[in-house]
N, C-alpha and C positions, 0 to 999 in steps of 0.2 A: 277561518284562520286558526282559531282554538282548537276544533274538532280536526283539523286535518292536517295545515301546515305544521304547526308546533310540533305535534306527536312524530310528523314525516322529519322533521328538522332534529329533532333528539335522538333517532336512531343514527343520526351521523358524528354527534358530539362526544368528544372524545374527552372522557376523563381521567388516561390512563396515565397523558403525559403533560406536563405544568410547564406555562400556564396552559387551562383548558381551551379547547379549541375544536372549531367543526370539519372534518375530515373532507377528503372530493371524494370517498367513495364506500360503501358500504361492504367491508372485508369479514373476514375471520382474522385478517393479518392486521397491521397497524397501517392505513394508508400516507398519503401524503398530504399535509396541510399545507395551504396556501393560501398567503396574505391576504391576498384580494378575494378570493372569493367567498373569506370572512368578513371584508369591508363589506362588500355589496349588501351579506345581512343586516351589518350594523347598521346601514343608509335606510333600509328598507324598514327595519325595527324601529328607529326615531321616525319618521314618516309614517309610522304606525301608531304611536304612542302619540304625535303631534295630533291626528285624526282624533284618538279614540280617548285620551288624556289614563290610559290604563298604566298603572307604574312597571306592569310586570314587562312590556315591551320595553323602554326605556335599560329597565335592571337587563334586560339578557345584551342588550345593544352594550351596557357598561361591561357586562360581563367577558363579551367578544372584541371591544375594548383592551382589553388587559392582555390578549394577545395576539393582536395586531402590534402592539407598542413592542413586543417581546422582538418585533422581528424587525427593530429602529437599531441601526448602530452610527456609528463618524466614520465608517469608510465612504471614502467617494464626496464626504462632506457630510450625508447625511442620508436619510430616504430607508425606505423599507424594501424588504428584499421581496422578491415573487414567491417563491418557495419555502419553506420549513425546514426542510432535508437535503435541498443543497446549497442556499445563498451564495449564489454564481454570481446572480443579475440583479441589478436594481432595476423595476420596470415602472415605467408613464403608470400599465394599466392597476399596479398597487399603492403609486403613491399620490395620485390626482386622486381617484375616489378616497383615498383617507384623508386629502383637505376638505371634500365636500361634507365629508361623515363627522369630521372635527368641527366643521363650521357648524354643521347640523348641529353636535350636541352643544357648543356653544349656543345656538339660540333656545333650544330645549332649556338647558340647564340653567345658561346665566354667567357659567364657571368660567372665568380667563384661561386657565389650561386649556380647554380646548381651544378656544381660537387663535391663541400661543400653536400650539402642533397643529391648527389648519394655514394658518399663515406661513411657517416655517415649511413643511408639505409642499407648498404651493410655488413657493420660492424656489426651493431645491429641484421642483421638476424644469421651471422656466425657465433657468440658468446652465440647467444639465443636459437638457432633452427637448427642448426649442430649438427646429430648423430656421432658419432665414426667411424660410416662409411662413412662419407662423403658425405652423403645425408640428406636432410632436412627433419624435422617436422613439420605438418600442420600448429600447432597455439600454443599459450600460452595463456592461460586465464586469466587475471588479479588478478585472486588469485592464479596466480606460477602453474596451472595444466596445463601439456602441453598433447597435441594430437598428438600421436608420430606417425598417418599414415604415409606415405609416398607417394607425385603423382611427374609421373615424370616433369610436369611442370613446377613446385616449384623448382625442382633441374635445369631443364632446365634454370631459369633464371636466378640463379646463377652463372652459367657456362657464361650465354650473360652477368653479370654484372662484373662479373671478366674479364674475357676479354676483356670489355670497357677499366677499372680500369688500366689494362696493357696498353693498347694500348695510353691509354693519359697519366700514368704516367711511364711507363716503368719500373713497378715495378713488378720484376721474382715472388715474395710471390704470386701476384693476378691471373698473370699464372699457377702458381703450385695450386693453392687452386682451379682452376678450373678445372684442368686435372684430381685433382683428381676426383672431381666428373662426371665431362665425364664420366673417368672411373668407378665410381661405381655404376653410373645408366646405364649404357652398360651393366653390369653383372647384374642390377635387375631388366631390361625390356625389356633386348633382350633374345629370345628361337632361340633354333636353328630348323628347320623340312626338312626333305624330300623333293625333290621332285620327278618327275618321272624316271629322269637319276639317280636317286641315289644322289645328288649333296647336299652337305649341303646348307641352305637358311641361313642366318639370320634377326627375324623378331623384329624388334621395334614394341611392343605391352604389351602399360601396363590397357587397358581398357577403356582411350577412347583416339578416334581418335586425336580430340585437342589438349589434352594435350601433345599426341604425338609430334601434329605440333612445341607445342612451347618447348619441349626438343630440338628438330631439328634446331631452333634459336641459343640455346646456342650451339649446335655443330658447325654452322656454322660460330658463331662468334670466335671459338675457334681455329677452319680451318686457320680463316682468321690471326690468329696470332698464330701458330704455323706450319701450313703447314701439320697435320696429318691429315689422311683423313679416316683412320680407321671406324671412328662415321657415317660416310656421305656413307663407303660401304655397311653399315648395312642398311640407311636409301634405295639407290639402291635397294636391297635385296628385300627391305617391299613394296618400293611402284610398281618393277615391279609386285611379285606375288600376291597381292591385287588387280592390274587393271583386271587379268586373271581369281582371282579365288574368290575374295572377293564381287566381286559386282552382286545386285539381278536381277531380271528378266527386272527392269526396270533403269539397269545401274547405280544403286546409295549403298553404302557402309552404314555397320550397325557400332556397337559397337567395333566390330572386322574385322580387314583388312582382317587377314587370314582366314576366311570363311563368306560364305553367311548370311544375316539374315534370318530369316524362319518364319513364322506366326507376322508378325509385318504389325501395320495399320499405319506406318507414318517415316518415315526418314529424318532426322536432318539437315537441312541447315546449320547447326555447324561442320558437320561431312566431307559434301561435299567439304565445303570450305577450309577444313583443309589438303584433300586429294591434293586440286588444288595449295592450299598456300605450300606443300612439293615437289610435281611435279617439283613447279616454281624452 
């Protein structure tokens, strides 16, 4: 992490423009910042610091902190936007992981602020961007059009932020609000298939591998406070028959777990990691 990640992670951080922030791409020009995939460090950074009790992870996680919040306004009610450079969209995928990140450093730290802005986060997504089924829409535009896709991701974080929500306030609503959707993204990204015994599989597969991973967060976190394990037999299921049947000639996994990739000139260190980060 020291020797590699860090050094790779600072050639993206950008101190040109306040507050500071980590870029999506490595330019001569000034790239484009975006919210979420400066939360993702910060979640990854306290879950670092939790591990290793090192203060310098925690300080960069504050640090990346301060401009995440940069990108909180009251349109729409509240919520942080996707982008830096155009705040169009309010999105699931930047404001569910920044309740998880705020609950996170709430337990790190201790500090009522943050779980003040994980709760508040958490709210604004489940009131804005809650379908009827219990699963989330991508974004809302700030002229009220919303993108009603659905990844299982977005619902996956949900699931980890209610179950934070419970777990530090002991409030059953934040539990139930998350089993539901456990459960309603188990029936819209799990398939069942064959295998050679005849045996039903069940495979977690909503199209990419990632997004998988971080479904698997919220079930995990949902395990950890309820003790079902139902979500976690599904995940069994996917990642044995993906080690068997999913990976290419040269040992590495495409878009999909349950078969090979076929005519492709490159494979995603996104995809790898995601396989390794479910395994664990």
């Amino acid at each position: 992490i020291d020797e590699q990640v860090i050094p790779g992670l600072k050639m993206y951080h950008d101190t040109t423009r306040t507050p500071h922030g980590y870029s999506s791409y490595i330019t001569a020009d000034k790239s484009d910042r975006f919210y979420d995939d400066n939360i993702w460090l910060v979640i990854d950074l306290v879950d670092l610091y939790n591990l290793t009790a090192k203060q310098s992870y925690l300080d960069m996680a504050l640090d990346i902190w301060n401009f995440v919040l940069s990108g909180r306004d009251t349109v729409l009610g509240d919520g942080i936007y996707w982008c830096e450079q155009t705040k169009d969209t309010k999105n699931t995928c930047s404001n569910a992981p920044a309740a998880v990140a705020a609950l996170k450093l709430h337990k790190a730290t201790g500090e009522q602020q943050y779980f003040d802005q994980g709760e508040n986060f958490y709210t604004w997504v489940f009131y804005s961007l809650r379908d009827k089924d219990h699963l989330y829409w991508d974004n809302v535009s700030v002229k009220g059009k919303f993108d009603k896709r659905k990844f299982s991701y977005n619902s996956g974080q949900m699931i980890e932020a209610g179950a934070l929500l419970y777990e530090i306030t002991g409030n059953k609503e934040y539990l139930q609000q998350a089993q539901a959707t456990a459960s309603a993204s188990l029936s819209q990204w799990t398939k069942v298939y064959s295998n050679d015994d005849e045996e039903s599989l069940y495979i977690v597969e909503s199209g990419d591998v990632w997004f998988d991973a971080v479904l698997l967060r919220g079930y995990l976190a949902l395990w950890r406070a309820d003790g079902q394990d139902v979500y976690l037999s599904a995940y069994d299921d996917t990642l044995s028959y993906a080690w068997y049947m999913g990976r290419d000639e040269n040992g590495l996994f495409g878009k999909y777990l349950t078969h090979r990739q076929e005519n492709e000139t490159k494979s995603w260190l996104l995809t790898q990691a995601a396989y390794v980060e479910m395994a664990a």
